[in-house]
DSSP file (Angstrom, degrees, kcal/mol; ACC not computed):
  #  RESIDUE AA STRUCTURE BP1 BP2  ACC     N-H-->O    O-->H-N    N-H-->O    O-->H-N    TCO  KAPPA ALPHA  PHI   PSI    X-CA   Y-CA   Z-CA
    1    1 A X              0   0    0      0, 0.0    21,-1.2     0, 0.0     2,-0.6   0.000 360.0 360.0 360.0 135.5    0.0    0.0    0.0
    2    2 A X  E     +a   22   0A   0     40,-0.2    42,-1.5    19,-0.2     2,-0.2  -0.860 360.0 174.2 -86.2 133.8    0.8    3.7   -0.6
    3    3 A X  E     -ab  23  44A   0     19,-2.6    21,-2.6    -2,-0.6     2,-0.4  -0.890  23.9-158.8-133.5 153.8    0.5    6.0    2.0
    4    4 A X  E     -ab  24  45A   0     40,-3.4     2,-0.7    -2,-0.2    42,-0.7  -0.971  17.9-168.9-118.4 141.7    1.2    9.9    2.8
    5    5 A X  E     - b   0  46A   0     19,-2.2    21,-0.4    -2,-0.4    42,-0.2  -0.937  10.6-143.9 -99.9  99.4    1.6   10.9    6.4
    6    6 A X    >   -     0   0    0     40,-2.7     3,-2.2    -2,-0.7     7,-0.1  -0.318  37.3 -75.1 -78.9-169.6    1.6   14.2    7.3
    7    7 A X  T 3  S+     0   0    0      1,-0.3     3,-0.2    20,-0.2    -1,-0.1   0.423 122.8  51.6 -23.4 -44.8    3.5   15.7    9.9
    8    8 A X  T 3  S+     0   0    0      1,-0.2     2,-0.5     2,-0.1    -1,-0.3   0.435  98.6  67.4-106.8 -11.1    2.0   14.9   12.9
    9    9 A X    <   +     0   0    0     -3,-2.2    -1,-0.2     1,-0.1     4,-0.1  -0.713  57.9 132.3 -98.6  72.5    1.8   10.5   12.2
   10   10 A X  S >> S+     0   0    0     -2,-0.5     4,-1.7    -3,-0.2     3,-1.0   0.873  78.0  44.2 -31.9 -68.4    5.8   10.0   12.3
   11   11 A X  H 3> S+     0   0    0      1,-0.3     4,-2.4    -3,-0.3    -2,-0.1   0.807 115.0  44.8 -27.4 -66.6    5.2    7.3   14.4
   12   12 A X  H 3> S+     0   0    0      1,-0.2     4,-1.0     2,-0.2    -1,-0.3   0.422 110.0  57.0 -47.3 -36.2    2.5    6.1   12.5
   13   13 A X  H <> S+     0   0    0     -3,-1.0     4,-0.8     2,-0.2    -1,-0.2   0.823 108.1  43.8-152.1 -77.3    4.5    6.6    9.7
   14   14 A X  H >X S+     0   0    0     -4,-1.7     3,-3.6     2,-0.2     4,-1.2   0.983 106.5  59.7 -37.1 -71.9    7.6    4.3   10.9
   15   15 A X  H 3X S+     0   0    0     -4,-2.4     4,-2.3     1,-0.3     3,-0.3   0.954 107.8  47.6 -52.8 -65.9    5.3    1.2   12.3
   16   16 A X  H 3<>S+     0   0    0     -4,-1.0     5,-0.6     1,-0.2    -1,-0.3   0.601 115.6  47.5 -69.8   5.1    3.7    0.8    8.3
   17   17 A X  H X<5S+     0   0    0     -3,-3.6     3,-1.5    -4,-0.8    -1,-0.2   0.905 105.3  54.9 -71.4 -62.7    7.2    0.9    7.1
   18   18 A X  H 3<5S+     0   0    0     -4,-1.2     2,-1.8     1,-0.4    67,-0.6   0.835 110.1  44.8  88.7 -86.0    8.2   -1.4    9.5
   19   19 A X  T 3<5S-     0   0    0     -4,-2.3     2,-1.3    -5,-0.3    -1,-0.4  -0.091 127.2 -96.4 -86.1  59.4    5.4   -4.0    8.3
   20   20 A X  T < 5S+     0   0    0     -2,-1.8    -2,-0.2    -3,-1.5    -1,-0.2   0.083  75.3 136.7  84.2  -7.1    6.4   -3.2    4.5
   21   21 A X      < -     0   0    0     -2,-1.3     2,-0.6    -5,-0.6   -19,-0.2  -0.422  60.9-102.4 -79.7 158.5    4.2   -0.7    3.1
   22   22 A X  E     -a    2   0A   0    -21,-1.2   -19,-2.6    -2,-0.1     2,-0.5  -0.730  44.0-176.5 -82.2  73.5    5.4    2.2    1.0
   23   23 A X  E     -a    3   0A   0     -2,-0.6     2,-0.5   -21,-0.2   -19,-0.2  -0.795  24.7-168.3-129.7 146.1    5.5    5.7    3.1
   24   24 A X  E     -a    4   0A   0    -21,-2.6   -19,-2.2    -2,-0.5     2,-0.3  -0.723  11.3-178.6-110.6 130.5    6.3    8.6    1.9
   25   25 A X        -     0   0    0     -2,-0.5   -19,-0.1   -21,-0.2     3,-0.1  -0.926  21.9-157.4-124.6  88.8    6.8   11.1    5.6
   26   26 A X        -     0   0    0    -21,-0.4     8,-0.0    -2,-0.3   -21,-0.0  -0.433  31.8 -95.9 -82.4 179.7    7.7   15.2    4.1
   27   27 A X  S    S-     0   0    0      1,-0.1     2,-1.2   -21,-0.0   -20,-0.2  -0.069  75.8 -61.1 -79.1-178.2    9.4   17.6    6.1
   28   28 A X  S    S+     0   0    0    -22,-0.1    -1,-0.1   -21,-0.1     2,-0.1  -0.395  78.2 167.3 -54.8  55.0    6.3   19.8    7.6
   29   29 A X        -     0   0    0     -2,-1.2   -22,-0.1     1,-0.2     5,-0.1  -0.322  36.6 -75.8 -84.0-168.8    4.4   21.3    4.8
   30   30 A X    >>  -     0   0    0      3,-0.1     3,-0.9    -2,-0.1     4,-0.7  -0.200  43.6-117.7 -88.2 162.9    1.0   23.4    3.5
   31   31 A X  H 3> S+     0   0    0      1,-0.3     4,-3.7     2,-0.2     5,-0.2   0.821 116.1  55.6 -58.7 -70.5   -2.3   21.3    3.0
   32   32 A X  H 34 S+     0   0    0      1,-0.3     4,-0.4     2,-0.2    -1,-0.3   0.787 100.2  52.6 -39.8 -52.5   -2.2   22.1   -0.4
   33   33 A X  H X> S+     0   0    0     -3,-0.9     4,-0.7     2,-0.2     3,-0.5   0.737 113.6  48.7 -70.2 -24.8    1.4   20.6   -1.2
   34   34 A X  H >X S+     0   0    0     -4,-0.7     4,-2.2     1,-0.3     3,-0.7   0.914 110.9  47.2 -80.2 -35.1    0.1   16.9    0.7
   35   35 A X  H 3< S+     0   0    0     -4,-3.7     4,-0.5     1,-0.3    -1,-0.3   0.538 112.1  53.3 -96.2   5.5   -2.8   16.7   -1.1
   36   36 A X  H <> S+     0   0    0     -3,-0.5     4,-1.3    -4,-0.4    -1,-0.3   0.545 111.7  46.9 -74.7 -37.0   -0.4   17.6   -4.5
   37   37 A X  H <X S+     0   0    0     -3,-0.7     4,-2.3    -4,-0.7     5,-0.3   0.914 103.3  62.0-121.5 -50.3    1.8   14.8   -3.7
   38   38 A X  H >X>S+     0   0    0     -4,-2.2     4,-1.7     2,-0.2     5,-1.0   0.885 109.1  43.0 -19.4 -92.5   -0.8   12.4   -3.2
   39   39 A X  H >45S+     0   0    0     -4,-0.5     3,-1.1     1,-0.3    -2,-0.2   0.728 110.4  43.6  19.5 -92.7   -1.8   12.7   -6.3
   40   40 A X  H 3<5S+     0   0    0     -4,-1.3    -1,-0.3     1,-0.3    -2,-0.2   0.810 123.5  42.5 -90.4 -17.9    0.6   12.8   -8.4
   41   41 A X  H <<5S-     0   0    0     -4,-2.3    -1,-0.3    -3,-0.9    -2,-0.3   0.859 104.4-127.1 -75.0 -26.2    2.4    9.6   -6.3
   42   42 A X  T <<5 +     0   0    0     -4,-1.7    -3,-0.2    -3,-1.1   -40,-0.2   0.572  57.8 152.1  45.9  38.6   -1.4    7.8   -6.0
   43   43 A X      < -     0   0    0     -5,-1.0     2,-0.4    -6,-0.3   -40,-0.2  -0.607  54.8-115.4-103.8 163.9   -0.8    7.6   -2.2
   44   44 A X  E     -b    3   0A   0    -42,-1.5   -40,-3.4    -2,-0.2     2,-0.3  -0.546  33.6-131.0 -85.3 150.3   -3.8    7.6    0.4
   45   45 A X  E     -b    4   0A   0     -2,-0.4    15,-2.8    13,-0.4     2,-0.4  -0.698  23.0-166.2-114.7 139.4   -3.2   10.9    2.4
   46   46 A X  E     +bc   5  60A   0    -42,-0.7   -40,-2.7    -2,-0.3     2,-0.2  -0.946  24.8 159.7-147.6 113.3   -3.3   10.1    6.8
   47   47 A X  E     - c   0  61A   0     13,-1.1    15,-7.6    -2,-0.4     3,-0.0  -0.857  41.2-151.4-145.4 166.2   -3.5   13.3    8.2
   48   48 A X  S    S+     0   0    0     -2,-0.2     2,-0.5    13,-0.2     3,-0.1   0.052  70.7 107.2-138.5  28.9   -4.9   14.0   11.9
   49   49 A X    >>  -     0   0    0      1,-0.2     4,-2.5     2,-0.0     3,-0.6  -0.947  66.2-151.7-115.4 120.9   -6.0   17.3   10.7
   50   50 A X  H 3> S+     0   0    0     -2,-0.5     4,-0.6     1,-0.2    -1,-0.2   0.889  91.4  50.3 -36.8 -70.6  -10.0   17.1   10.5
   51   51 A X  H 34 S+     0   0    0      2,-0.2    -1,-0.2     1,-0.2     4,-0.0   0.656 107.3  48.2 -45.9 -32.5   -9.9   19.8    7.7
   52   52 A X  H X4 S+     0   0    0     -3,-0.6     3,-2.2     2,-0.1     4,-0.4   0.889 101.0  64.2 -70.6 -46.9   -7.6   18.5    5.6
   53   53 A X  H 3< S+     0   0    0     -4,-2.5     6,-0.5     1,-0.2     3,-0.3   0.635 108.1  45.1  -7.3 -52.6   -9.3   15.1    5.8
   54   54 A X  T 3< S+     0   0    0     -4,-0.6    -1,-0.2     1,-0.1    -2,-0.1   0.529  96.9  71.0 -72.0 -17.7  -12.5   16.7    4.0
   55   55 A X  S <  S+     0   0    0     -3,-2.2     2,-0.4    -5,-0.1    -1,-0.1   0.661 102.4  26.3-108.4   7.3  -10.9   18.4    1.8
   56   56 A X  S >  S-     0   0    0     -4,-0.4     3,-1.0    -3,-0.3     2,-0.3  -0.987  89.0 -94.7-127.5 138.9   -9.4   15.0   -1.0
   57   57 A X  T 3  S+     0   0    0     -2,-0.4     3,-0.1     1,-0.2    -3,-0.1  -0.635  97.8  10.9 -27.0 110.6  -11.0   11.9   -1.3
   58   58 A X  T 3  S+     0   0    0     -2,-0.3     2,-0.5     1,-0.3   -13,-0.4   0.444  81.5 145.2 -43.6  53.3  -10.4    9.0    0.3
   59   59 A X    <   -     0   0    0     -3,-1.0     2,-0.8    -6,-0.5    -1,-0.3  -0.848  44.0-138.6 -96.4 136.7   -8.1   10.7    2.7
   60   60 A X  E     -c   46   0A   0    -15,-2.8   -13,-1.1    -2,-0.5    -6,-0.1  -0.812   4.5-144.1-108.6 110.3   -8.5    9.0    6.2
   61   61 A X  E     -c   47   0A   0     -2,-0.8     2,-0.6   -15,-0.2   -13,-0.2  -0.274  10.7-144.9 -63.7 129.8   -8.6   11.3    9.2
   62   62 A X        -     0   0    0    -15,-7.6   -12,-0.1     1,-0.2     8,-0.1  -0.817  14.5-171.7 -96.4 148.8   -6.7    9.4   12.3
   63   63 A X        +     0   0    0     -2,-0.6    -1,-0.2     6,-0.1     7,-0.1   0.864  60.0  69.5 -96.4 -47.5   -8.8   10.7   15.2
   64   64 A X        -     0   0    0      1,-0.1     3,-0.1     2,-0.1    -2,-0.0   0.216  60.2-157.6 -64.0 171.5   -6.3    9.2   18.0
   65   65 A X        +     0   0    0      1,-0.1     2,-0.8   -56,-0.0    -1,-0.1   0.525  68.0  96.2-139.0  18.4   -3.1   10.2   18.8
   66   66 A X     >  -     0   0    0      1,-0.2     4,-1.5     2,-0.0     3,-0.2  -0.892  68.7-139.6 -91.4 148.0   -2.2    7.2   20.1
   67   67 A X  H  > S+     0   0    0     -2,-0.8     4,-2.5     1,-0.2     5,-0.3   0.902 100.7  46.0 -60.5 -58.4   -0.3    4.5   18.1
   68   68 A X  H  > S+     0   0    0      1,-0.2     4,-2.0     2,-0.2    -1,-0.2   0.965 123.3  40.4 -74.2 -29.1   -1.7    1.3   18.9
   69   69 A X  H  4 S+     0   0    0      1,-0.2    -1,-0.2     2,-0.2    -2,-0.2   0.911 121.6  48.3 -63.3 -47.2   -5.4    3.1   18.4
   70   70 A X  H >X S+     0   0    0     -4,-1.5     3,-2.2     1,-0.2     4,-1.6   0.976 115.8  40.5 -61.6 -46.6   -3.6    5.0   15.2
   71   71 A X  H 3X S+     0   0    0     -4,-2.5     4,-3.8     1,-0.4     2,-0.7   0.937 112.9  51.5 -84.7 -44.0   -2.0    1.7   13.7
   72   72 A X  H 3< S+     0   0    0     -4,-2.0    -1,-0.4    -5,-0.3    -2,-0.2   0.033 107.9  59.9 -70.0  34.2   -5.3   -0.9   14.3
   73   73 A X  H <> S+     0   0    0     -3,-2.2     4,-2.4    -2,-0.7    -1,-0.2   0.476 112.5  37.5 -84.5 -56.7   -7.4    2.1   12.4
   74   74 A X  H  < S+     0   0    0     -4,-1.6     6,-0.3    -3,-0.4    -2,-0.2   0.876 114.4  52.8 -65.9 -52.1   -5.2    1.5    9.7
   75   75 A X  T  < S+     0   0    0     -4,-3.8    -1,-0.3     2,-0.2    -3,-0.2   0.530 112.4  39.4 -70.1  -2.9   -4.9   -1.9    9.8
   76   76 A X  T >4 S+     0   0    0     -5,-0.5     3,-0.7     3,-0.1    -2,-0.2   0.795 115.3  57.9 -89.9 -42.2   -8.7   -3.0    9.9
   77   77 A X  T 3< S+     0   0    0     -4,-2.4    -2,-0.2     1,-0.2    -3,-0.1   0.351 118.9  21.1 -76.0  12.4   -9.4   -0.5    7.6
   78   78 A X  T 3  S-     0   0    0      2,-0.0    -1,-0.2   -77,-0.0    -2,-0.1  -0.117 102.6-123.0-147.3  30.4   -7.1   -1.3    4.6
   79   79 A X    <   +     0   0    0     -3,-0.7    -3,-0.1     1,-0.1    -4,-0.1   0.688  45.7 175.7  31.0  36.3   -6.9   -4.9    5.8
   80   80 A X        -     0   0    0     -6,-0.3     2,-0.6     1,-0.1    -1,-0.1   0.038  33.3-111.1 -56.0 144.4   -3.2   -4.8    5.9
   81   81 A X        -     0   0    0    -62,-0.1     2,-0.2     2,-0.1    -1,-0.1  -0.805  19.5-147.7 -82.2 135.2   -1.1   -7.9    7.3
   82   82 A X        +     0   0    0     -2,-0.6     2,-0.6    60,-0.1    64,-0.1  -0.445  54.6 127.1-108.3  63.4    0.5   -7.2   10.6
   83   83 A X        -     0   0    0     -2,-0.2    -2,-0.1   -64,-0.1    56,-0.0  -0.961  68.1-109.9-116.5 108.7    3.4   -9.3   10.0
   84   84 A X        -     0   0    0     -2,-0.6     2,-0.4    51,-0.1   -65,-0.2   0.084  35.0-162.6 -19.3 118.0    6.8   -7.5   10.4
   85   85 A X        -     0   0    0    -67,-0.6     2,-1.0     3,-0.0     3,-0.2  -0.918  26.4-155.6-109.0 136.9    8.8   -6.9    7.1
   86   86 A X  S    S+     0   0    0     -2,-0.4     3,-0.1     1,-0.1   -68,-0.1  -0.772  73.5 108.6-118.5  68.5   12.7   -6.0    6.6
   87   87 A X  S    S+     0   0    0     -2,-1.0     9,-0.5     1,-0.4     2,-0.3   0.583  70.7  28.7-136.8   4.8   11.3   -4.5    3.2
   88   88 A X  S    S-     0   0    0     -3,-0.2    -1,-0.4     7,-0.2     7,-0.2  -0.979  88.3-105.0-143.9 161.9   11.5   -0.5    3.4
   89   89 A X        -     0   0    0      5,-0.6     7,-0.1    -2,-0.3    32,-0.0  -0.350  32.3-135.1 -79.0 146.4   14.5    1.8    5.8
   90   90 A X  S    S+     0   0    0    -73,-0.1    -1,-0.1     2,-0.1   -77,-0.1   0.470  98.8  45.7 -69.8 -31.4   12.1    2.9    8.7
   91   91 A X  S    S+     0   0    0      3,-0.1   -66,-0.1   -77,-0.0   -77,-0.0   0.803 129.7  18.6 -97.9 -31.1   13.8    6.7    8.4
   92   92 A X  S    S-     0   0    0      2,-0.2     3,-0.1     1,-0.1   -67,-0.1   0.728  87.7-126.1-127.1   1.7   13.7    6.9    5.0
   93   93 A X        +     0   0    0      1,-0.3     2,-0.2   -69,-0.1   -70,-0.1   0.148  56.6 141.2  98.8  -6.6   11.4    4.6    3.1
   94   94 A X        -     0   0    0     -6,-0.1    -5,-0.6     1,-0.1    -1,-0.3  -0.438  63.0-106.3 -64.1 127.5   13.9    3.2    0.8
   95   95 A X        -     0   0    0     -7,-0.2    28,-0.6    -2,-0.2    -7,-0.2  -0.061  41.2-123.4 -71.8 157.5   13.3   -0.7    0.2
   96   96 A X  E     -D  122   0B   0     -9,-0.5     2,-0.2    26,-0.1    26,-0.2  -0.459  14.8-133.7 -83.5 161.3   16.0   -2.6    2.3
   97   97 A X  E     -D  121   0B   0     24,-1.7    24,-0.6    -2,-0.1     2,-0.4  -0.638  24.7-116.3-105.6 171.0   18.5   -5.2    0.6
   98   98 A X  E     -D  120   0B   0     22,-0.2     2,-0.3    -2,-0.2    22,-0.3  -0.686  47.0-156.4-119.0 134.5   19.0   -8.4    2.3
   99   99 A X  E     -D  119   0B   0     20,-2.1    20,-0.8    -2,-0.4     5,-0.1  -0.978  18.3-113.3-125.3 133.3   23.2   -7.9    3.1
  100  100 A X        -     0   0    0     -2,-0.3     3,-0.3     1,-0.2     4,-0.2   0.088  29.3-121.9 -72.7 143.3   25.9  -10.5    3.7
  101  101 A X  S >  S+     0   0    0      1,-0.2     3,-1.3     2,-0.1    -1,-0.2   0.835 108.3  61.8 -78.1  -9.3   27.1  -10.3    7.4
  102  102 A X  G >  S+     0   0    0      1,-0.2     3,-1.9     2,-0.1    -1,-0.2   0.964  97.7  63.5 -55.3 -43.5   31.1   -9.6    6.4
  103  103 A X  G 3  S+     0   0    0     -3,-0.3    -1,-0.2     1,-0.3    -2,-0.1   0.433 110.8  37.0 -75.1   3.9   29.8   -6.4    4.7
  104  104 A X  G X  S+     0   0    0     -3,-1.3     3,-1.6    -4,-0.2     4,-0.4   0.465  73.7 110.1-128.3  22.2   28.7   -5.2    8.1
  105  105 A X  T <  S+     0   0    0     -3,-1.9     4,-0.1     1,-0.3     5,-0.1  -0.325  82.8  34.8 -84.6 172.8   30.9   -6.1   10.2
  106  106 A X  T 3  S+     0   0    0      2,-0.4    -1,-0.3    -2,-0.1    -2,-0.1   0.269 116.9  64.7  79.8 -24.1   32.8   -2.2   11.4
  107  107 A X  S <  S+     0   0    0     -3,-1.6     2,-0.3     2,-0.1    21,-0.2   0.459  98.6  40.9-124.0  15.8   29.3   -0.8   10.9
  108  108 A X  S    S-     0   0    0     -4,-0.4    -2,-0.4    21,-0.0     5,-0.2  -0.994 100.6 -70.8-148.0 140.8   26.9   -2.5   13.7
  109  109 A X        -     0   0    0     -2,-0.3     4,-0.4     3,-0.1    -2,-0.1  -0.180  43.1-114.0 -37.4 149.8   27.9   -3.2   17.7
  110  110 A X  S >> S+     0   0    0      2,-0.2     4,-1.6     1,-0.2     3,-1.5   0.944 113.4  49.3 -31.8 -80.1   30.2   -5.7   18.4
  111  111 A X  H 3> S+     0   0    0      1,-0.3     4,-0.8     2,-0.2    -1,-0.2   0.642 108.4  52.3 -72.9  -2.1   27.7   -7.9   20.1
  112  112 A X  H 34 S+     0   0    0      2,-0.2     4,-0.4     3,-0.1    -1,-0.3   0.554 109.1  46.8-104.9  11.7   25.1   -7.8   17.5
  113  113 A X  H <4 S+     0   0    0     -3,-1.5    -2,-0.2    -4,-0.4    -3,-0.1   0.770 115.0  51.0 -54.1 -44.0   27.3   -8.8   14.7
  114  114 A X  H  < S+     0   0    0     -4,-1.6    -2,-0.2     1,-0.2    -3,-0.1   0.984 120.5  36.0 -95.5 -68.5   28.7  -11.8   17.2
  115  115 A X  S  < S+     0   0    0     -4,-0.8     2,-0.4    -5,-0.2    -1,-0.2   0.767 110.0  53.1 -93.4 -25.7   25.1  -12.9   17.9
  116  116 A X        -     0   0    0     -4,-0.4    16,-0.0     1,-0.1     3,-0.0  -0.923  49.4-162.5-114.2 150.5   22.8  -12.5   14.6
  117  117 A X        +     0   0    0     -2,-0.4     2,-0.4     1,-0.1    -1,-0.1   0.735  64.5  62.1 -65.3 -42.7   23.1  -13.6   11.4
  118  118 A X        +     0   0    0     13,-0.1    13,-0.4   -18,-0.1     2,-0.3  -0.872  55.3 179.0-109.5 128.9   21.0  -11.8    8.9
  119  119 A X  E     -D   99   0B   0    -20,-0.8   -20,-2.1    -2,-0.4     2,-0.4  -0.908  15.3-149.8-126.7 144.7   21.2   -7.9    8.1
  120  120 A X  E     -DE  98 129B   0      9,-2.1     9,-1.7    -2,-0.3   -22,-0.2  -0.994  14.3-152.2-127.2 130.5   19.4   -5.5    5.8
  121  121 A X  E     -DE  97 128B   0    -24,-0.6   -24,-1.7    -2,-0.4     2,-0.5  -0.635   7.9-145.6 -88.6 139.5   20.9   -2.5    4.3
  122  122 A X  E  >  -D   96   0B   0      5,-3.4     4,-2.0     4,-0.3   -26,-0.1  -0.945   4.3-165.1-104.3 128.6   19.5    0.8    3.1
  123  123 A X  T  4 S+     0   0    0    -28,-0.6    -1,-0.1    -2,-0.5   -27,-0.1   0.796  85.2  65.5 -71.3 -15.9   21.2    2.0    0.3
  124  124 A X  T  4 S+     0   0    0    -29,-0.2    -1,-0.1     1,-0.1   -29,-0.0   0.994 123.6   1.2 -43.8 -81.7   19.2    5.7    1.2
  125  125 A X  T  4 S-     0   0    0    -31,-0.1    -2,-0.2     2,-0.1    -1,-0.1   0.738  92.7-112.3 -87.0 -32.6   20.8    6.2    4.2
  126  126 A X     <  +     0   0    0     -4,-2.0    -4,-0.3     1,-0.3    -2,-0.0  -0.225  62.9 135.3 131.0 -61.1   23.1    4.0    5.1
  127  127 A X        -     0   0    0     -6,-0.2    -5,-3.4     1,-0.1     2,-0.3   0.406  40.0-142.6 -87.0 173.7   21.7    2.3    8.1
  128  128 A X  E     -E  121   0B   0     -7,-0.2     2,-0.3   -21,-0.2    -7,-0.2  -0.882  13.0-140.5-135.5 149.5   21.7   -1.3    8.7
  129  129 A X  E     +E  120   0B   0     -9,-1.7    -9,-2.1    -2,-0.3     2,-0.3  -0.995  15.5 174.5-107.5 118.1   18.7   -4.1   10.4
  130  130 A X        -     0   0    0     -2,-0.3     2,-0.9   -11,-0.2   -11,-0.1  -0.933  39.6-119.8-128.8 157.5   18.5   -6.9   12.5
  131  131 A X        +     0   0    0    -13,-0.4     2,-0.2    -2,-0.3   -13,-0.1  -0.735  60.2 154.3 -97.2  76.4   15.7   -9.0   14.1
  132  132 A X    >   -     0   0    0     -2,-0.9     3,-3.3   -16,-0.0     4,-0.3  -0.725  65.2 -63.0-105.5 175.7   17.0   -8.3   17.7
  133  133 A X  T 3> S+     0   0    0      1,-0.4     4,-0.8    -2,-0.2     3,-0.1   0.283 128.6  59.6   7.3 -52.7   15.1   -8.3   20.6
  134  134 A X  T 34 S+     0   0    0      1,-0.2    -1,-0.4     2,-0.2     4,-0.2   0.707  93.2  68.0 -68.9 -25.4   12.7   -5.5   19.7
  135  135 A X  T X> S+     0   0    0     -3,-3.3     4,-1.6     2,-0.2     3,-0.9   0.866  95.1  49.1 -43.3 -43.7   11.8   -7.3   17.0
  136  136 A X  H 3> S+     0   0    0     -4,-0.3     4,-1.4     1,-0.3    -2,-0.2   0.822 119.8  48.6 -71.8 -32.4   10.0  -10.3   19.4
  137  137 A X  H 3< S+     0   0    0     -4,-0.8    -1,-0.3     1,-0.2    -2,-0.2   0.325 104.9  53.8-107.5  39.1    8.2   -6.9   21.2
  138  138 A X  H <> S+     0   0    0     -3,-0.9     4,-0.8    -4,-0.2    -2,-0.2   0.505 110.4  46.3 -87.3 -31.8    7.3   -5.4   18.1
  139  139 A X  H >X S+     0   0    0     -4,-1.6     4,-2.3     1,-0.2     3,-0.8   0.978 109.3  52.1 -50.5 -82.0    5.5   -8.6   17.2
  140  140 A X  H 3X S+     0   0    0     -4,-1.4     4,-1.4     1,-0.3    -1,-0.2   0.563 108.6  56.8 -24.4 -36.6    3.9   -8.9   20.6
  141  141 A X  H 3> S+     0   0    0      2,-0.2     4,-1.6     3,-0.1     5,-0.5   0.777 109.7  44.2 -55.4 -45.8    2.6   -4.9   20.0
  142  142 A X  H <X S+     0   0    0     -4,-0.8     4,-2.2    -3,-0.8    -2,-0.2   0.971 112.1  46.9 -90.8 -32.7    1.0   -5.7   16.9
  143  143 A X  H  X S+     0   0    0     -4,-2.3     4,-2.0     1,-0.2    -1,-0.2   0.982 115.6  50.7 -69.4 -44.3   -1.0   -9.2   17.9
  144  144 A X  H  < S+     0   0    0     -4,-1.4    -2,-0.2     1,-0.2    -1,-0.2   0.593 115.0  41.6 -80.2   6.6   -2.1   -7.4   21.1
  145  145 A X  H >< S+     0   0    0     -4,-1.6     3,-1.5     2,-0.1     4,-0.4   0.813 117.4  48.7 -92.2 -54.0   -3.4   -4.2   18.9
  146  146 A X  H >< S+     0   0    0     -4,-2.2     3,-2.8    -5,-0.5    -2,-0.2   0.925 107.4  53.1 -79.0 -39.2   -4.9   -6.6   16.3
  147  147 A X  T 3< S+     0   0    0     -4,-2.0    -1,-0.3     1,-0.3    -3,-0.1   0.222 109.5  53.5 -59.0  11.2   -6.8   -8.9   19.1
  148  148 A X  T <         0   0    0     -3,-1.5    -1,-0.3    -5,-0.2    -2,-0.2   0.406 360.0 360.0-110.0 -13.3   -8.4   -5.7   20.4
  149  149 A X    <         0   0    0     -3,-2.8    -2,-0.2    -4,-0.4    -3,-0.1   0.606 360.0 360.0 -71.6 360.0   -9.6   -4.7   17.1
């Protein structure tokens, strides 16, 4: 799925990379310019401004401004899998490669090179992923969100 965030869903914004979808986060700008770049990208505009919400078509106003509230809005309503993805950067939205663990070794702690195997690069930024720890309570986040929907 493509999605536009504005300003005020970062968060929001992160977690649906995070489970693989395609989101495009700009620096703070006018009404006009989100509902411009929707458009011409074809993404669904997630704004948590009321007015803006009315004013494009199937733009979905988040009413909460909490996360698990924001992300099970999103996910009932576009019937998303909430299964964890290493397939877009979290900061920058650029899809990950899958990268061999010699190529990282200098560029991640010590003790998570020594203890996981598998890493994903973004060629965007730079930054590098692994399935550590947070991973098992990011899961756990997102079944107890979805068994409450």
């Amino acid at each position: 799925m493509k999605f536009l965030c504005d300003h005020m869903l970062g968060t929001l914004a992160k977690w649906l990379r995070f489970l693989g979808n395609d989101v495009a986060y700009p620096s703070p700008t006018d009404d006009d310019e989100l509902i411009a770049i929707a458009g011409r990208e074809g993404r669904t505009l997630l704004t948590r401004d009321r007015e803006l919400s009315g004013r494009l078509a199937g733009t979905i106003f988040i009413a909460s401004d909490d996360l698990d509230t924001q992300l099970r809005q999103v996910l009932v309503r576009f019937k998303l899998p909430a299964d964890l993805t290493m397939a877009r950067c979290s900061i920058c939205n650029t899809p990950l490669r899958e990268t061999p663990k010699p190529q990282v070794h200098g560029k991640v702690p010590d003790g998570v090179f020594a203890r996981q195997s598998e890493f994903w690069g973004c060629d965007g930024c730079g930054r590098f992923y692994w399935q550590g720890s947070h991973w098992a309570n990011m899961s756990a986040r997102l079944r107890k969100i979805l068994t409450e929907a």
